[in-house]
N, C-alpha and C positions, 0 to 999 in steps of 0.2 A: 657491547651495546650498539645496536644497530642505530645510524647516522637518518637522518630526513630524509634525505634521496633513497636509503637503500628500503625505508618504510613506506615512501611513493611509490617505487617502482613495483615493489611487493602489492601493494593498492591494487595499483592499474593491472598488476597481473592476475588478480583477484576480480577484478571486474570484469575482463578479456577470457581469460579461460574458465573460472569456475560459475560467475556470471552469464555473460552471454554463450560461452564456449562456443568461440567462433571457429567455424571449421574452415580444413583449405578447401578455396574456390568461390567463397560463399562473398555475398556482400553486406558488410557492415554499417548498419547507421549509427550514428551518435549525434542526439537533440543535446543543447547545452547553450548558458548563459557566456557572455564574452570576455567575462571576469575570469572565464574557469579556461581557457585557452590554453593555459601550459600546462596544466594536468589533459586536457583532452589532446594535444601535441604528442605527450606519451601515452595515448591510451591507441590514439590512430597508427603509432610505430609499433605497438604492441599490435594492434591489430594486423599490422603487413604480417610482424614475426608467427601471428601465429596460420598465417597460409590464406589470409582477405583477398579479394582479385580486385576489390574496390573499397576504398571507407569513404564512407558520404557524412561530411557535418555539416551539422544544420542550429547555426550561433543565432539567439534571440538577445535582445537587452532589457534590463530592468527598466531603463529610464526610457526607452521609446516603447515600451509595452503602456508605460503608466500616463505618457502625452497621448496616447491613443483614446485611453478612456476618457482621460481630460479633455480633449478637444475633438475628435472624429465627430460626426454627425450622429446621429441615430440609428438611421438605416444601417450604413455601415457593419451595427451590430448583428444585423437580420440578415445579411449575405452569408451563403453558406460558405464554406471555404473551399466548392467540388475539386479541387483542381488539385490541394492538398490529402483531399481525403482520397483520390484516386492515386494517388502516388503511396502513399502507406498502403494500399491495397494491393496494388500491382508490385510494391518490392516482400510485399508479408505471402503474398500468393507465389512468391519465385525464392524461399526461403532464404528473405533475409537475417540477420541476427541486429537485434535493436537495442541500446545500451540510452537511457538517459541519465544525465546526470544533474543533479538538484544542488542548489546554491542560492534560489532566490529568498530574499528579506520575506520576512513572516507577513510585514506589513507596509508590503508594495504596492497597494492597493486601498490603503487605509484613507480614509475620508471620500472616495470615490461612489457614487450613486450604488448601492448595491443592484439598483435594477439595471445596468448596464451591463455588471459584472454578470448579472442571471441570466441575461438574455443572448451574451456573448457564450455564457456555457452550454445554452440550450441549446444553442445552433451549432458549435463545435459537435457538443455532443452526440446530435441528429446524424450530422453529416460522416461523423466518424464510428456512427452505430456498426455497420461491417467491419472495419478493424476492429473494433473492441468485441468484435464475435470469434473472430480472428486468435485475438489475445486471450480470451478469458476460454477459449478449447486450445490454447499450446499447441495451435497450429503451425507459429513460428518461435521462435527463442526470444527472450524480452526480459530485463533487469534494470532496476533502478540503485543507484550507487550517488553521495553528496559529497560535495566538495563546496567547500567556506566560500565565503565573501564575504567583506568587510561589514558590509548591515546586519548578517545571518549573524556572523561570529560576533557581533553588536550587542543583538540580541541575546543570545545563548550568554554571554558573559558579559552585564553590564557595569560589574563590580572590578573589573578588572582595567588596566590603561590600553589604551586603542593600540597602543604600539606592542601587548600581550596576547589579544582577544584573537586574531587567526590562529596563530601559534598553538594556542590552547586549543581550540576547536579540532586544528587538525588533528593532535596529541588525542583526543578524545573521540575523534575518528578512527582514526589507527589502533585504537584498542578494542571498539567496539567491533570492528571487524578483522580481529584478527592479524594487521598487516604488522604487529608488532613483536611475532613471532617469528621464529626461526624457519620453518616450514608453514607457512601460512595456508596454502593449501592441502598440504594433509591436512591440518585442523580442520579447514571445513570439510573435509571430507567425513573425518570423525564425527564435526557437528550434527552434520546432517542426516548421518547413520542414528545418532543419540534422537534426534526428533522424530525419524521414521520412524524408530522403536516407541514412540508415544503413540503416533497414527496409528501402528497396527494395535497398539492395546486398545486404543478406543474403537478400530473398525472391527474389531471382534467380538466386543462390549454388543455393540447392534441397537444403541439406547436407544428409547421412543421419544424422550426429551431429556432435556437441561434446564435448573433450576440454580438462577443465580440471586445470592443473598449477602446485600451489604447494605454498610449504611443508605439511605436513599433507592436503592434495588433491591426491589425482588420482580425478579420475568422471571417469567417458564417460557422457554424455546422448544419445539416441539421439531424434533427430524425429519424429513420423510422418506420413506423407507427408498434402501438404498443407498442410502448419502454415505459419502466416502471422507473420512476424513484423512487432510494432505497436510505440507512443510512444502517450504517454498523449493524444494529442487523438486523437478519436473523433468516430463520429455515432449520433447516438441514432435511435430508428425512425421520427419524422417527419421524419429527414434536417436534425437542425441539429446543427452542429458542437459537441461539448465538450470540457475538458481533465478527465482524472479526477484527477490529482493536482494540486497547485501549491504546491512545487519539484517536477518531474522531469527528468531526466538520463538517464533509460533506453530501452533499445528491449528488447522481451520476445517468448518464443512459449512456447507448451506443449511440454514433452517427453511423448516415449512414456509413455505410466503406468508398462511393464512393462521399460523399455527403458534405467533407470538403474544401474550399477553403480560400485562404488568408494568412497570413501572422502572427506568434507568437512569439513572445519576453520573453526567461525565466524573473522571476524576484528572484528565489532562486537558490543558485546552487546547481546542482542535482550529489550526491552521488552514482557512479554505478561502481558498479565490482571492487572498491575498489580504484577506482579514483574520480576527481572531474572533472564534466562538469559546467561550469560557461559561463554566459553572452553570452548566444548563442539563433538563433533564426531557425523556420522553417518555408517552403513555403509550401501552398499546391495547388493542381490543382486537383479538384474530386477525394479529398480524398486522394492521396499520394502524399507524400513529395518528392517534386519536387526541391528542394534547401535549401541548408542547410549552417551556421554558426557560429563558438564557437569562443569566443579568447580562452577560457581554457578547453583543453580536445578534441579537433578538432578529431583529430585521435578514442578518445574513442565514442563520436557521431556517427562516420564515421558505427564503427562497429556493434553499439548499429543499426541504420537503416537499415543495410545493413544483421542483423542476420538471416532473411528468408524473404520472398513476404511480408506476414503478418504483419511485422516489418517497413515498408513502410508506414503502415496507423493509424491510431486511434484506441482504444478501449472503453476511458473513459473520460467521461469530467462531473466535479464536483465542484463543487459550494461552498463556502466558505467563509463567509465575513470576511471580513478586522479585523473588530473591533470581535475578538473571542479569546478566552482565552490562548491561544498558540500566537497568533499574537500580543497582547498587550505585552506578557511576553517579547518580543522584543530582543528574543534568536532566535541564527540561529541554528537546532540541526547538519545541516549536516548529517540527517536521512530522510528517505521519510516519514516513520513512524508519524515522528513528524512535519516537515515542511510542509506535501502535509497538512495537518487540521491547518495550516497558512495562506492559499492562494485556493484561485481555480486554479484547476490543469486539464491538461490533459493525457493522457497515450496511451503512442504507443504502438503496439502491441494485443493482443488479446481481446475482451471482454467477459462479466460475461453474461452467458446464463439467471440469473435469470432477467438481463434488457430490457428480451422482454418477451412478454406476451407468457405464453407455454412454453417458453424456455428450462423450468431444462427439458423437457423431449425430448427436440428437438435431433438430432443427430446432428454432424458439417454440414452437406450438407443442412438439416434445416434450422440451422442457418445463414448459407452462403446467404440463398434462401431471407432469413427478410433481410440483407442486417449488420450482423452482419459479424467481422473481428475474425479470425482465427492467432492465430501465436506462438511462443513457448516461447515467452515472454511477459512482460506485466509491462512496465516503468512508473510510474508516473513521470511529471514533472511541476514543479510551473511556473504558470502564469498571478498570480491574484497581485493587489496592490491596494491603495487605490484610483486612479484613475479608477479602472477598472467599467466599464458602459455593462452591458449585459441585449438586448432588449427578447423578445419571439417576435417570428413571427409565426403570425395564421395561419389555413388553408387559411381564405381569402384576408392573406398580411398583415394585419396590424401588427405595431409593440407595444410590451408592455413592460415597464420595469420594469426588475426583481431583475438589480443590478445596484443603482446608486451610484457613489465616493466609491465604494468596501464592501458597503451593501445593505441588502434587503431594496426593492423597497417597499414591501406589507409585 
């Protein structure tokens, strides 16, 4: 039975090489909360080992993030941050490898002005609109990987005694990703072979749309021609391989921008900007959302929609059965991270250039032209359960199914 350290070490070796897969020479960044310090300690020694010429961390805090909101001025919010967004620019253009790692409380942010919170993403956003063109064409290598904190693991297990709740989170990390095998990276190697072989079944399919049917939903998502469906390993533009998330369980493509209509009912509630949006649903009419409603978080919805044009429509619709390793564990993480590879999901706001054929090379007006969505954000939100029934629909109409009672059909 492998000991704590020896299913950290397997982690951080899992985040370092199957993850970022840092190569020699390269330089390494790592974004992280200061709670997470001795896992990012060994993730920067993993990173020397595996040949880094530099690892750069860059430690933020939950509690001076959250006096920011409480007490900054106004303006404040409306300053762009040029100075930050020139520097992810200039190390993502000189192929750096970028590892964040997620820890922060679900609701870090809770009773805070949500037009604070809106106005603060707006301007991030703006300003970091070139990296996230960067990131979303695998121009450089980029993964997200979570590590507990005391509020998170709080949350995630409030039935349990404070002097349990890390322990257990970690425990429940370590399985979802694997770290709690013997070879943990063969597994994900295997994994990731087991999802390609999903992508290519459905990038052969060549459907015109997707018709999702559960309680509360039914949308038809409409493809456009071309779209390629993907699983989180990828290749960055010097052709090495990386994973962008670590747990993932999905295979994803872009829908049409204009091409969504009907009616979506979350079934997890979605963690954003440091609030909680719960039991909320969305309408669509050709593709933007034309009606909207939350019992929880109404107002944080409001603004999450309402963050630019872009933000109005789709970018991502993914696929995930019911019965998957994260979904049996029958933990809610209160993470996108973790919860979007629970459920099929969809995501408002921008799409990933590599999910149309050409793409990484497309410019945005390109893009726009296939019929892909632009925006300066880009939300997952769950909508899968084990009702969920999703057909393919052919070029010549007919329908096929892909997901029946919340798993694959074939």
């Amino acid at each position: 039975m492998l000991t704590f350290e020896q299913k950290l070490d397997r982690y951080a070796e899992l985040a370092v090489k199957v993850g970022a897969n840092v190569q020699p020479g390269q330089i390494f960044v790592i974004s992280a909360m200061i709670d997470t310090v001795e896992f990012v300690r060994l993730l920067v020694r993993k990173g020397y080992e595996a040949g880094a010429k530099k690892v750069i961390v860059k430690f933020s805090d939950e509690t001076v993030n959250r006096l920011r909101f409480e007490m900054a001025p106004e303006q404040s919010f409306q300053d762009p941050p040029k100075w930050h967004a020139a520097e992810l620019e200039e190390l993502a253009a000189n192929n750096a490898a970028f590892l964040t790692v997620l820890s922060s409380s679900p609701d870090l942010l809770k009773g805070i002005d949500p037009e604070r919170i809106s106005t603060h993403q707006r301007t991030y956003g703006q300003a970091l609109a070139k990296y996230r063109q960067y990131q979303q064409a695998d121009k450089m290598s980029w993964t997200g990987v979570a590590c507990p904190s005391p509020d998170w693991a709080a949350k995630v297990f409030p039935e349990l005694p404070a002097s349990e709740q890390m322990e257990q989170l970690w425990e429940a990390i370590f399985a979802a990703v694997r770290a709690d095998l013997e070879d943990p990276i063969q597994a994900w190697d295997q994994h990731i072979e087991r999802l390609e072989h999903k992508a290519v079944a459905l990038n052969n399919k060549k459907y015109r749309a997707l018709h999702f049917i559960s309680p509360g939903t039914d949308l038809t998502v409409e493809l456009p021609e071309g779209h390629i469906w993907a699983q989180a390993g990828s290749v960055n533009e010097q052709g090495t391989p990386f994973v962008a998330n670590i747990p993932t369980e999905e295979v994803f493509t872009a829908p049409a921008k204009h091409g969504v209509n009907g009616t979506v009912s979350s079934t997890k509630p979605l963690s954003y900007g440091g609030s909680i949006i719960d039991r909320f649903t969305l309408t669509f009419e050709n593709g933007r959302i034309v009606d909207f409603h939350a019992e929880e978080g109404h107002d944080t919805l409001e603004r999450l929609i309402n963050m630019d044009e872009g933000s109005h429509y789709l970018g991502e619709v993914a696929l995930v059965p019911y019965h998957s390793p994260i979904s049996e564990s029958g933990i809610l993480y209160y993470t996108t991270l973790y919860d979007e590879n629970a459920s099929c999901h969809l995501a408002i706001g921008s799409s990933y250039a590599f999910n149309i054929d050409g793409g990484k090379k497309m410019s945005p007006e390109e893009l726009a032209a296939r019929g892909m969505n632009t925006s300066i954000t880009h939300v997952d939100f769950m909508m899968g359960s084990p009702e969920t029934d999703i057909y393919g629909i052919t070029t010549s109409g007919e329908r096929e199914a892909i997901f029946l009672k919340g798993d694959w059909a074939f």
